[in-house]
Kinemage of the C-alpha trace (Angstrom):
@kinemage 1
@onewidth
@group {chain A} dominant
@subgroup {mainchain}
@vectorlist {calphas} color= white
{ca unk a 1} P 50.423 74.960 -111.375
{ca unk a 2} L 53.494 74.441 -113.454
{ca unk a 3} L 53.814 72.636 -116.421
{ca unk a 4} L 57.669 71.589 -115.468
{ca unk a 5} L 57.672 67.939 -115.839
{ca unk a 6} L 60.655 65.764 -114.682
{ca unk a 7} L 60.628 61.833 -115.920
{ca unk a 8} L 63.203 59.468 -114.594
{ca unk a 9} L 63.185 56.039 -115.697
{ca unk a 10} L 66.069 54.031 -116.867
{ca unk a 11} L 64.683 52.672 -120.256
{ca unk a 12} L 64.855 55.532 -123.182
{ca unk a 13} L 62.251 54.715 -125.382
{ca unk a 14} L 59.299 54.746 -122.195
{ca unk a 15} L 61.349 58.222 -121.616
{ca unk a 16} L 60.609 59.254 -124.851
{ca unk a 17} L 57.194 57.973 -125.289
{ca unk a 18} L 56.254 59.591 -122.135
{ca unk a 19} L 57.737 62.621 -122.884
{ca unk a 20} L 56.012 62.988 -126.380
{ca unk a 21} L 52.810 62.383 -124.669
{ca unk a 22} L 53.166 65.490 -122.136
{ca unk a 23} L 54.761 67.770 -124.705
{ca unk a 24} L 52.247 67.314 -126.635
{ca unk a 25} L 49.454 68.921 -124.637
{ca unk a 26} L 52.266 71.417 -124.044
{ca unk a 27} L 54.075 71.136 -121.248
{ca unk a 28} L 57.882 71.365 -120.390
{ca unk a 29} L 59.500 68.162 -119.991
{ca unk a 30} L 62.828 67.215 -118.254
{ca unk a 31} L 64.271 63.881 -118.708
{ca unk a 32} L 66.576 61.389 -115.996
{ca unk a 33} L 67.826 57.878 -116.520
{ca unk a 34} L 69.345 57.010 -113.135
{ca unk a 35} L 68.802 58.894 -109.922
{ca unk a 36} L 71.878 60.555 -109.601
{ca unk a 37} L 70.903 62.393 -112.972
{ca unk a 38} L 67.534 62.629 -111.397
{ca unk a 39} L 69.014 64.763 -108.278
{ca unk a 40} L 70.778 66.437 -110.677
{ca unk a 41} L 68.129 68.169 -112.440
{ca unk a 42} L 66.310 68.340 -108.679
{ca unk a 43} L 69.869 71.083 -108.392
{ca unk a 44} L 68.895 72.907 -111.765
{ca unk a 45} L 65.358 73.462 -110.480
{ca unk a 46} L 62.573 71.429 -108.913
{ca unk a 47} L 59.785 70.263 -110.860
{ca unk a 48} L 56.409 71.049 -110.868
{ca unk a 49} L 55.937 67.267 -110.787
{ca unk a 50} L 58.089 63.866 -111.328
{ca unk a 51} L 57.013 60.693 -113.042
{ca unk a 52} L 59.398 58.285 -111.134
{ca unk a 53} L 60.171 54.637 -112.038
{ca unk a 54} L 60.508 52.215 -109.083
{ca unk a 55} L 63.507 50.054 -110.311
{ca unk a 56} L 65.930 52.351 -111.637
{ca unk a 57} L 68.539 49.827 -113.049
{ca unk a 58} L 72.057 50.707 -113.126
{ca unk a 59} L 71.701 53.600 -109.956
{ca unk a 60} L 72.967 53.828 -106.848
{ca unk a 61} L 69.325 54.518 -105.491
{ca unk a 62} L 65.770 52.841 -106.146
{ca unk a 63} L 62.974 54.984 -107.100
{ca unk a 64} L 61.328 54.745 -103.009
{ca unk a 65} L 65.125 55.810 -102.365
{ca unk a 66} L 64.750 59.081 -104.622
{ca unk a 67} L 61.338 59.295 -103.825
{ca unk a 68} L 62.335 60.146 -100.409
{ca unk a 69} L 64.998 62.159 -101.005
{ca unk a 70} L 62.598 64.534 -103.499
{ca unk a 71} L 60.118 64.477 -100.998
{ca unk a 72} L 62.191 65.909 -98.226
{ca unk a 73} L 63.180 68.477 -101.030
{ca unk a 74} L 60.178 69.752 -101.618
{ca unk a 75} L 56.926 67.769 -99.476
{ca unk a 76} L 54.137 69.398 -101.629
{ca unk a 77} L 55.472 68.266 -105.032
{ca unk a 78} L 53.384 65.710 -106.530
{ca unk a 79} L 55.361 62.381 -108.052
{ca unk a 80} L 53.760 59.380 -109.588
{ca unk a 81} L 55.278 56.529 -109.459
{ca unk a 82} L 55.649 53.589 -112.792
{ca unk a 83} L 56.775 50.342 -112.258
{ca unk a 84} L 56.414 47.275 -115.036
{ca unk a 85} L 56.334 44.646 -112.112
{ca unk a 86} L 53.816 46.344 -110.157
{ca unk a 87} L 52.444 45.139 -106.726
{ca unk a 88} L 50.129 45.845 -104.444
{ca unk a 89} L 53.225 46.251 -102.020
{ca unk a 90} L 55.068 48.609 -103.880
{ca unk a 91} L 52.254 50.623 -104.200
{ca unk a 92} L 51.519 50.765 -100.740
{ca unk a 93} L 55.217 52.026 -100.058
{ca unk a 94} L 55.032 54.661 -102.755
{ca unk a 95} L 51.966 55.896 -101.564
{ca unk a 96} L 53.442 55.568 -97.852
{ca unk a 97} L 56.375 58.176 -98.725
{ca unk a 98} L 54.116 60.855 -100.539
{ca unk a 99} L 53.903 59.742 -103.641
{ca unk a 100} L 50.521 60.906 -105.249
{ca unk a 101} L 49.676 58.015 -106.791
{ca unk a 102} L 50.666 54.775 -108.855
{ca unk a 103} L 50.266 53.061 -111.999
{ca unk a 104} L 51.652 50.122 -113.899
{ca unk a 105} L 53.710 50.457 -117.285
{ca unk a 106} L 52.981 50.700 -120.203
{ca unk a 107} L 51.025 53.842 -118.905
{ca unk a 108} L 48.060 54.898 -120.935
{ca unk a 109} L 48.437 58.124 -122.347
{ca unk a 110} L 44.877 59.488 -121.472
{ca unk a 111} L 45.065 57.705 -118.033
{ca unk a 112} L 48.619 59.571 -117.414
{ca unk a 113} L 47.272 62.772 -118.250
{ca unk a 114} L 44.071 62.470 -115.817
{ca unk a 115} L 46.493 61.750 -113.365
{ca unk a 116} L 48.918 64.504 -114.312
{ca unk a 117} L 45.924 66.982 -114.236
{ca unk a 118} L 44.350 65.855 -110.788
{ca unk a 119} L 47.883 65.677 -108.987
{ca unk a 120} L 48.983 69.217 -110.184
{ca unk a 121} L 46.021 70.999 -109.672
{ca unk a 122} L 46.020 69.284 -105.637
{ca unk a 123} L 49.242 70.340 -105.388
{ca unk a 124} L 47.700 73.840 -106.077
{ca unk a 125} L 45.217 73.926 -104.169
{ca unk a 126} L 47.351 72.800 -101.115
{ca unk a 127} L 49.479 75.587 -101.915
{ca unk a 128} L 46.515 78.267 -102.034
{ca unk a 129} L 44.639 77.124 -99.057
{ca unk a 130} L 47.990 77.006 -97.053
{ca unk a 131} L 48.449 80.547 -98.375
{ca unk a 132} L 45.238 81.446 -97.318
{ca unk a 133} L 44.643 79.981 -93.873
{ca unk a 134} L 43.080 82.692 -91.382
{ca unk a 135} L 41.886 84.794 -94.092
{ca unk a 136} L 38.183 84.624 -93.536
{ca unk a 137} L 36.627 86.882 -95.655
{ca unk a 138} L 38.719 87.897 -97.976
{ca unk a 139} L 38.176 88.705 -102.036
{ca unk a 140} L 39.504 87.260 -104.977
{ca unk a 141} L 37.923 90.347 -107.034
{ca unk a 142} L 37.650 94.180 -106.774
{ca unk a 143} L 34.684 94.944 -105.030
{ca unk a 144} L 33.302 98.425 -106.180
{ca unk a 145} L 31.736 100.181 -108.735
{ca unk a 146} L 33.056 103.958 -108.074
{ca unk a 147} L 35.338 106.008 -110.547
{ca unk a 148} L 38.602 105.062 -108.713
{ca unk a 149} L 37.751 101.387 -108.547
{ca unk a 150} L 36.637 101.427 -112.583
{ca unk a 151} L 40.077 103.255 -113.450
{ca unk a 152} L 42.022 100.997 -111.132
{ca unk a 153} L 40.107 97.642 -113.119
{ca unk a 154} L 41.266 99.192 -116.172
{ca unk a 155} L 44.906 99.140 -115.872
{ca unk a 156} L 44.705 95.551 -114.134
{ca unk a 157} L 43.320 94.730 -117.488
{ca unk a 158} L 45.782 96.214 -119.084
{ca unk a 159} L 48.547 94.961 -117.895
{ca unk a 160} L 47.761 91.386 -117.372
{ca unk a 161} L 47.950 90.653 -120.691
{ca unk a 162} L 51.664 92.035 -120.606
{ca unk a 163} L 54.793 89.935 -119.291
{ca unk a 164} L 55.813 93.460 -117.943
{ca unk a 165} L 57.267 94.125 -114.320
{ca unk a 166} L 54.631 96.091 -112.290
{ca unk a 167} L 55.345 98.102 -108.854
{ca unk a 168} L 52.050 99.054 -106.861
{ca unk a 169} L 52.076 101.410 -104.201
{ca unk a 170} L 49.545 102.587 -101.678
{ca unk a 171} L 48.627 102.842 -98.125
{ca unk a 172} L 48.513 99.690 -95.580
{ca unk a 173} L 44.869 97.794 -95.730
{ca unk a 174} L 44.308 99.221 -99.356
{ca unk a 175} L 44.492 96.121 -101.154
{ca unk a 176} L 48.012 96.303 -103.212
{ca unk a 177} L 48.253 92.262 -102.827
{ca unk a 178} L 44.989 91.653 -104.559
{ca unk a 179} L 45.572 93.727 -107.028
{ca unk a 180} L 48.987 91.554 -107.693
{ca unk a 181} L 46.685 88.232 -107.623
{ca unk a 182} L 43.779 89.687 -110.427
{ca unk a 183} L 47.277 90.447 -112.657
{ca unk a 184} L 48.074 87.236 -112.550
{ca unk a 185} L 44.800 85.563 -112.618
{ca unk a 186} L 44.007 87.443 -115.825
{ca unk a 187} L 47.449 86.405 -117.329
{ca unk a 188} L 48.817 84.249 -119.222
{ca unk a 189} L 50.459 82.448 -116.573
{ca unk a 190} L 47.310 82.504 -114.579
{ca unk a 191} L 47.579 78.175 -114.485
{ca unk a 192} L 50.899 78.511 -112.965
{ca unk a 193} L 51.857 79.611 -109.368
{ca unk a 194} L 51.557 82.969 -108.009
{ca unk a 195} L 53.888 82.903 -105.040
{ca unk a 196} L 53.723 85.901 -102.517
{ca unk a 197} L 56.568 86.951 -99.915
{ca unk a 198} L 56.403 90.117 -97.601
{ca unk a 199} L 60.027 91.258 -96.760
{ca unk a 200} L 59.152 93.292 -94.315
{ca unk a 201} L 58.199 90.123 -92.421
{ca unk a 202} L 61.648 88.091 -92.439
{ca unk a 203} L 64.730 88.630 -90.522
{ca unk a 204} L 67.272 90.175 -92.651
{ca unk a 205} L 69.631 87.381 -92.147
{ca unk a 206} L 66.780 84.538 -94.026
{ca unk a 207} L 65.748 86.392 -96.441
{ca unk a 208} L 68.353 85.112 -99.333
{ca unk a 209} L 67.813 81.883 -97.791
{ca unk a 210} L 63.571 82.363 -98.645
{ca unk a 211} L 64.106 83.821 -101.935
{ca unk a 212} L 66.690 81.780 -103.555
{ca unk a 213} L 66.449 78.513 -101.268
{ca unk a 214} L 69.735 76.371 -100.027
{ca unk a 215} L 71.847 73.645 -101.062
{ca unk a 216} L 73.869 71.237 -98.441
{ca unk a 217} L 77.346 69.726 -98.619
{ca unk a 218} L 76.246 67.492 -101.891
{ca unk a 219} L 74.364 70.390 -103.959
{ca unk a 220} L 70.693 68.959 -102.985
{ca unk a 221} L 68.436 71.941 -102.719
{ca unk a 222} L 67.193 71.550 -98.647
{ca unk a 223} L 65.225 74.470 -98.804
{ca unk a 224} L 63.248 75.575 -102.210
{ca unk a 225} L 63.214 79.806 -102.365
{ca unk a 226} L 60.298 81.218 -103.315
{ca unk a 227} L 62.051 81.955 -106.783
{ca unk a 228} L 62.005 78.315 -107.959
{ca unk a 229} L 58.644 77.949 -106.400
{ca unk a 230} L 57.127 80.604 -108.671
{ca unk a 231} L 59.019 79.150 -111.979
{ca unk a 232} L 56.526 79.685 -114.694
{ca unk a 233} L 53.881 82.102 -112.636
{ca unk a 234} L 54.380 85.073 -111.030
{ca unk a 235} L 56.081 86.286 -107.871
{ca unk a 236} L 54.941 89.632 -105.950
{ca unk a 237} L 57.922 91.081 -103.283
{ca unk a 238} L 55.477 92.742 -100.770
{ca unk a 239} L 56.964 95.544 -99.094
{ca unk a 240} L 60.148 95.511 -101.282
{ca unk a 241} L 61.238 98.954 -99.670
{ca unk a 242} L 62.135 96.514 -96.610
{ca unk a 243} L 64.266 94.249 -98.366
{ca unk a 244} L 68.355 94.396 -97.710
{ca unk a 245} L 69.969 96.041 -99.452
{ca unk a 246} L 72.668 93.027 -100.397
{ca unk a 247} L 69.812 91.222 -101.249
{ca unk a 248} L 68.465 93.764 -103.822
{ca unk a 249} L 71.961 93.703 -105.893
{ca unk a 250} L 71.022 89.680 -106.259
{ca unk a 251} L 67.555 90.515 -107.084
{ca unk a 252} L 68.615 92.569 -110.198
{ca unk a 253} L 70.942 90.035 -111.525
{ca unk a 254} L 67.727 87.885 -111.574
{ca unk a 255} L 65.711 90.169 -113.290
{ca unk a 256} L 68.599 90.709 -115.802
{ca unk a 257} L 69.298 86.885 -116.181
{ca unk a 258} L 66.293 85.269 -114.762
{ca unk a 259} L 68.925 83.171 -113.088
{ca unk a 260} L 69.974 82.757 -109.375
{ca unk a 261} L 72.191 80.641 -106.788
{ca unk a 262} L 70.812 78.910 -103.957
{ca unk a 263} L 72.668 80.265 -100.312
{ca unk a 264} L 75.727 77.934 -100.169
{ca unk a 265} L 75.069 76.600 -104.460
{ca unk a 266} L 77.741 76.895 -106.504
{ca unk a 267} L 75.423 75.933 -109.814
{ca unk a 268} L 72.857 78.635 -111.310
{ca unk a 269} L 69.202 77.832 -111.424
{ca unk a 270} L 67.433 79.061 -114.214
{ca unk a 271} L 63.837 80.266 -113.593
{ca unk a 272} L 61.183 81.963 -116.212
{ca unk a 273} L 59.085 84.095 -113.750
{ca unk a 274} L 56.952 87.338 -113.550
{ca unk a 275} L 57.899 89.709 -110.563
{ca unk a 276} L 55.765 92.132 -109.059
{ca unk a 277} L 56.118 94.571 -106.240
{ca unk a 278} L 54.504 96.401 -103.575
{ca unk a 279} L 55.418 99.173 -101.444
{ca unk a 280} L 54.068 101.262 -99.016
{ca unk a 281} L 56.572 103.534 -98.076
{ca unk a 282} L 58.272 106.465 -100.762
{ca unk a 283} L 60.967 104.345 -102.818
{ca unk a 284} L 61.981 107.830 -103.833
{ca unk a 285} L 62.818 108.680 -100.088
{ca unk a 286} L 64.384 105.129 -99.915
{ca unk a 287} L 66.606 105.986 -102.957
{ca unk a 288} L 67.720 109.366 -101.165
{ca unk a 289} L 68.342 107.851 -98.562
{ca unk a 290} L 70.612 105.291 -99.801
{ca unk a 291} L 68.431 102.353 -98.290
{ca unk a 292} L 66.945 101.419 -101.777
{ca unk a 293} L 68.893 100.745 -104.833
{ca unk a 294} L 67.679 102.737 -107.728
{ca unk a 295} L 68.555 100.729 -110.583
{ca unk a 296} L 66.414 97.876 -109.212
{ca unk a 297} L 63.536 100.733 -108.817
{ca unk a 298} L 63.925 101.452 -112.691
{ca unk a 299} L 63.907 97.184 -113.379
{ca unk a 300} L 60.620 96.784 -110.895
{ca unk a 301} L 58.816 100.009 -111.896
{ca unk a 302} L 58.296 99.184 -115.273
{ca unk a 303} L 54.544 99.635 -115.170
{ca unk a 304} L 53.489 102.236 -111.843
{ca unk a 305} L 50.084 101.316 -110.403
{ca unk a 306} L 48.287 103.299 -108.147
{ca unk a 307} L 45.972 101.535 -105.266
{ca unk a 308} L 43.027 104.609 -103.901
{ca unk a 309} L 42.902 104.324 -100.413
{ca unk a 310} L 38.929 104.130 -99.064
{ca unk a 311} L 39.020 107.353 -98.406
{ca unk a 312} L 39.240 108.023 -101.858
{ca unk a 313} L 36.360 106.133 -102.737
{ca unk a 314} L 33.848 105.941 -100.003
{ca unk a 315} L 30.567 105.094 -102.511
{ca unk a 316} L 31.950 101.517 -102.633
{ca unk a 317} L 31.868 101.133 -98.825
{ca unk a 318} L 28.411 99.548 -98.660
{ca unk a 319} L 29.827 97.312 -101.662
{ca unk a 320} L 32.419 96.375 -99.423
{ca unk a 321} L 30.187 95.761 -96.524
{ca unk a 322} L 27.713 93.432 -98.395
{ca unk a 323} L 30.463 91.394 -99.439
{ca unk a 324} L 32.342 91.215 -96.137
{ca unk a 325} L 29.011 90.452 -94.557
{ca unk a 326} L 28.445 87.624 -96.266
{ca unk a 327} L 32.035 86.231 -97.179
{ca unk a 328} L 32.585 86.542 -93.371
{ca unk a 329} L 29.550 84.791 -91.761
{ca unk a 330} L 29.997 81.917 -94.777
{ca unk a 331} L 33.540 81.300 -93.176
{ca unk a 332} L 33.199 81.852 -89.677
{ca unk a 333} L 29.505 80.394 -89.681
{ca unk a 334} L 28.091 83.635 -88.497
{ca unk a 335} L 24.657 85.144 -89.660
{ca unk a 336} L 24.821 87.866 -92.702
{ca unk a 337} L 23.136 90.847 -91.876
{ca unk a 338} L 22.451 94.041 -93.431
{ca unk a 339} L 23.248 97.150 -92.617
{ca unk a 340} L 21.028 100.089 -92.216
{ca unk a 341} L 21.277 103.118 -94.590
{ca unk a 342} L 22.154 105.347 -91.097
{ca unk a 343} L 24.695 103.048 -90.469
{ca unk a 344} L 25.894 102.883 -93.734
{ca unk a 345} L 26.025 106.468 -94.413
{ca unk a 346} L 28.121 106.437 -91.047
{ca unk a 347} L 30.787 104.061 -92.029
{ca unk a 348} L 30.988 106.318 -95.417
{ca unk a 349} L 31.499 109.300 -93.170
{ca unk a 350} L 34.376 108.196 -90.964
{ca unk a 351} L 38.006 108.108 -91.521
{ca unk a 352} L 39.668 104.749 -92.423
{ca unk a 353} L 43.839 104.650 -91.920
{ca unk a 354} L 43.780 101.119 -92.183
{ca unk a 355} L 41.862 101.253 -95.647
{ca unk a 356} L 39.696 98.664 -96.291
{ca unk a 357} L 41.561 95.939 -93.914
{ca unk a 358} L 40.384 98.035 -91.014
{ca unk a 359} L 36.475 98.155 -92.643
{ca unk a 360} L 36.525 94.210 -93.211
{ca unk a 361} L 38.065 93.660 -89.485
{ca unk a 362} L 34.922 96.489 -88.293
{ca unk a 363} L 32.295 94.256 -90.356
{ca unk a 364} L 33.671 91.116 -88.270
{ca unk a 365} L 33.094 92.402 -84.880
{ca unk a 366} L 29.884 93.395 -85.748
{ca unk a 367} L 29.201 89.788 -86.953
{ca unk a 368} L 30.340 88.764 -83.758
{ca unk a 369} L 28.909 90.920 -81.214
{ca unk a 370} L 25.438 90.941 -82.762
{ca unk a 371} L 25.162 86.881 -82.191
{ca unk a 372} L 22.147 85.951 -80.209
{ca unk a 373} L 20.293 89.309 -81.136
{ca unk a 374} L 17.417 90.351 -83.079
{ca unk a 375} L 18.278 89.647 -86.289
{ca unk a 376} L 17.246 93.052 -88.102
{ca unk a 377} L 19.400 95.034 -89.539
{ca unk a 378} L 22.484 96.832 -87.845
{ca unk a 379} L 21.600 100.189 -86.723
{ca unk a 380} L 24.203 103.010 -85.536
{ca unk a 381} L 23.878 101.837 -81.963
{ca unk a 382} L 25.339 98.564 -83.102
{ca unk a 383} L 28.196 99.700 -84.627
{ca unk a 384} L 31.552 99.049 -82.105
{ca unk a 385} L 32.733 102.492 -83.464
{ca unk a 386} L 36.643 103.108 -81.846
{ca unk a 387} L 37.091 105.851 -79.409
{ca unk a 388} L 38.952 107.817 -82.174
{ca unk a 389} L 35.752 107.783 -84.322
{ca unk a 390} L 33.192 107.891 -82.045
{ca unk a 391} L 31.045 110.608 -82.561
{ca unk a 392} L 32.521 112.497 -85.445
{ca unk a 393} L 32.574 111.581 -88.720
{ca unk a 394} L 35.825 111.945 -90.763
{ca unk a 395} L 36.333 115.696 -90.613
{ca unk a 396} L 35.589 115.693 -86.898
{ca unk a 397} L 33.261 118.561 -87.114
{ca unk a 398} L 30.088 116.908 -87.295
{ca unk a 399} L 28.140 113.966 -85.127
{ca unk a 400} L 27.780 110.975 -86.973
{ca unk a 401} L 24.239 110.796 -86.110
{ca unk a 402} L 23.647 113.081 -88.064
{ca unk a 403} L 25.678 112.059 -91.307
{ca unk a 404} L 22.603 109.446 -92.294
{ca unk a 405} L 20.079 113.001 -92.040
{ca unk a 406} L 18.386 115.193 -94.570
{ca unk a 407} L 19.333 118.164 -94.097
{ca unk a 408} L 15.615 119.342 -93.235
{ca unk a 409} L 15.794 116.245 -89.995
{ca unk a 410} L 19.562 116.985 -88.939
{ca unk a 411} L 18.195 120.603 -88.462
{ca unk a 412} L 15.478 119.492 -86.447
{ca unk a 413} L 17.220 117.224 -84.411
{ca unk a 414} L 19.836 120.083 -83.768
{ca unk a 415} L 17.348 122.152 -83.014
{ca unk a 416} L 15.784 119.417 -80.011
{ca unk a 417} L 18.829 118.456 -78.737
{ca unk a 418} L 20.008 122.083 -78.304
{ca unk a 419} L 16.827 123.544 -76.639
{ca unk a 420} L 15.987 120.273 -74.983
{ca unk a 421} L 19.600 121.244 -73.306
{ca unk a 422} L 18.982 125.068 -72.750
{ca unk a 423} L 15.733 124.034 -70.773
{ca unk a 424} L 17.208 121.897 -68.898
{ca unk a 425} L 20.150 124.514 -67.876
{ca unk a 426} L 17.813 126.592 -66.832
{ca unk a 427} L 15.694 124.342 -64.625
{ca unk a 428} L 12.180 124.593 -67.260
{ca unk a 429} L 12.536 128.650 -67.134
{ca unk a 430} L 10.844 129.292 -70.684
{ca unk a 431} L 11.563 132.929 -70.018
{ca unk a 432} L 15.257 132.935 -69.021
{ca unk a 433} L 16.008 130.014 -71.912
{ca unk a 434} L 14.380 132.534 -74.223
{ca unk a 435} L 15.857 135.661 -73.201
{ca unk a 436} L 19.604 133.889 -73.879
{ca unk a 437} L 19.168 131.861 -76.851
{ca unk a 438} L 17.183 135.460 -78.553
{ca unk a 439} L 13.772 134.072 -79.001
{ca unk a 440} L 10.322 136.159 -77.930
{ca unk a 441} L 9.148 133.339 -75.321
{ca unk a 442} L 5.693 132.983 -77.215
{ca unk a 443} L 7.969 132.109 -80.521
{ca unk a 444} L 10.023 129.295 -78.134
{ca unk a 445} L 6.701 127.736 -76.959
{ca unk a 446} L 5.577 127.198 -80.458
{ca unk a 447} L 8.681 125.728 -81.697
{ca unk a 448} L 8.936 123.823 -78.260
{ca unk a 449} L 5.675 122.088 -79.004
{ca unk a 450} L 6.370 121.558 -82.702
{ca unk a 451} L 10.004 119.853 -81.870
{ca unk a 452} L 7.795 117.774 -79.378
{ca unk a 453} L 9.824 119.072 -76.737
{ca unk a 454} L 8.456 118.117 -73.113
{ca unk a 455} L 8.474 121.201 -70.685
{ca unk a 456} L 6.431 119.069 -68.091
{ca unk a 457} L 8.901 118.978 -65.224
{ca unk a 458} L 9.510 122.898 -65.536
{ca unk a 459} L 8.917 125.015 -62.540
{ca unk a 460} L 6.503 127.385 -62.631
{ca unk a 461} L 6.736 130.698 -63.598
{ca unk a 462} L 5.708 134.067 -62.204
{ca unk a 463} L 3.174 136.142 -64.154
């Protein structure tokens, strides 16, 4: 949440007490006698929340007035309202036009705090679960305990603790956002936002207008960029190889000047925020090909990180299932269940383009499919393997029955399947299955009968 605090009320010395009270516990106070001051800093940048006074003497607006007008600024930013003639009326109207809450001056420091704390951190949390509507199942830590994972842990730890620009690659499904999210959440801006935009999502011609926000006629922000939004936190550019390229030259002033224009401003707004990247594709490739600039590669690429696809570390796929297992059914209100080692040992064996997106969107179906059935654990049958996977595992040589085998069984079962077959080609013939698979025929009935192999419906044979 950020610590940005805006006051407007028309007498100085509540201005100043309040002010002292907030910076105090340390956070960043802005202050406004009259609401055309107030929109005024609402131009420089929008505040993480306002502390509003109802009357405003001596402005061409009330505080409901501004209220209203910050409010269609910015409808998730929290604003408590003051008034010294407080009334059950006023509050009602406050409350009516999104204020968070109300409270009657002279405000008590420990009460305005309280109230400070529980409107910021809502504001938060609308923000995060807005963010993360739809995404059933999905982690806020690294799940995985192999040698890739550990190494990839360790340079999340070490760069957290840094204000340094960081650029992770990898492939689709790997998991470069969450790796952007434990940064910041072991930070120290971890209390303030972390804001997350994927280029490759908005039309070219919007994409200023999402990053740096807009300004009408009068200079009143009408759309807050993801920029301001992140002041004080971090902001991750997902798929900045897809970003315009006449938006990239604006970029780089802001990470020179950590200062921007809104689309149609004529004023800078000055932000103080972390960026992060991601990218699938080869900036390198982008840079040769003229579609990526490459000074803004040296400003993002500060620190390089590295996401292993799940291909490169299989041993945390059961990991991975476990915790999609659960996280899923707790979401969806589906029933967890386990997974058999076969099955297991299948999922390990297959190939996974779409990294560990594709495993958590495999773990699903199976969640869903298996409703209504007996609840033991999922077997190989149950697994809705696609048509590209079906029966090989990720080399395509081998069945994937076989992958969850001892070498000892996968023999054996070889061995059934393949005379089971060469009986039946030669309608139950023990002589003619031996004489082309090279076995004396007294040698194929003993390993017939050991292998349990039925020769019941075989013709029978001359002497």
């Amino acid at each position: 949440m950020s610590k940005d605090i805006l006051i407007v009320d028309d007498e100085q010395d509540i201005r100043e007490l309040i002010a002292g009270v907030y910076e105090d516990e340390g956070y960043q106070v802005r202050s406004a006698a009259t609401s055309a001051e107030a929109l005024f800093e609402m131009r420089s940048r929008t505040p993480g929340l306002v502390v509003l006074d109802v009357w405003l003497q001596g402005s061409d607006m009330d505080g409901l007035t501004v209220l209203k007008h910050m409010k269609s600024i910015d409808p998730e930013m929290p604003v408590i309202v003051i008034s010294g003639h407080g009334n059950i009326e006023t509050a009602v109207a406050a409350i009516r036009r999104g204020a968070y809450d109300f409270i009657e001056k002279p405000c008590k420091s420990a009460k305005l705090l309280h109230l400070t704390e529980r409107a910021l951190e809502a504001a938060l949390l609308k923000r995060e679960n807005k963010a993360l509507r739809g995404t059933s199942g999905k982690t806020s830590q690294w799940i995985g305990s192999s040698q890739a994972a550990s190494n990839l842990h360790t340079s999340i730890e070490k760069v957290a603790t840094t204000n340094s620009r960081v650029l992770i690659t990898g492939e689709a499904g790997s998991g470069k956002e969450l790796c952007a999210q434990l940064i910041h959440k072991m930070s120290n801006r971890a209390d303030n936002p972390f804001v997350a935009i994927n280029a490759a999502n908005i039309v070219a011609e919007n994409i200023e207008r999402e990053l740096f926000g807009e300004e009408n006629a009068d200079g009143l922000p009408i759309k807050v960029g993801v920029f301001e939004r992140a002041h004080g936190g971090t902001l991750l550019l997902d798929e900045v190889g897809e970003m315009p390229l006449a938006s990239q030259s604006k970029i780089l002033r802001l990470l020179t000047e950590q200062r921007f224009q809104r689309v149609n401003g004529k004023a800078d707004v000055k932000v103080d925020v972390r960026v992060m990247s991601t990218s699938t594709k080869d900036l390198g490739e982008a840079i040769e090909a003229e579609t990526f600039r490459k000074d803004l590669y040296y400003r993002l690429n500060v620190v390089p990180i590295h996401v292993p696809s799940l291909q490169d570390r299989r041993e945390d796929i059961p990991e991975l299932v476990e915790f999609f297992s659960q996280s899923i059914a707790e979401n969806s209100g589906l029933t967890p269940r386990q997974f058999s080692q076969e099955a297991l040992a299948i999922l390990q064996s297959m190939s996974w383009p779409g990294n560990v997106r594709q495993l958590k969107n495999l773990v699903e179906r199976v969640l869903i499919l298996s409703r209504g059935a007996e609840q033991g654990a999922i077997g190989i049958k149950d697994l809705p393997i696609d048509n590209h996977n079906r029966g090989k595992s990720a080399n395509g040589s081998m069945p994937t029955e076989l992958v969850g085998l001892s070498l000892r069984d996968a023999r054996e079962h070889f061995e059934r399947e393949y005379l089971t077959l060469q009986i039946t080609r030669f309608d139950g013939n023990i002589s003619r299955t031996a004489e082309f698979i090279g076995m004396e025929r007294s040698a194929l009935h003993r390993k017939l009968k050991a292998l349990g192999v039925s020769t019941s419906q075989s013709r029978a044979e001359s002497a």
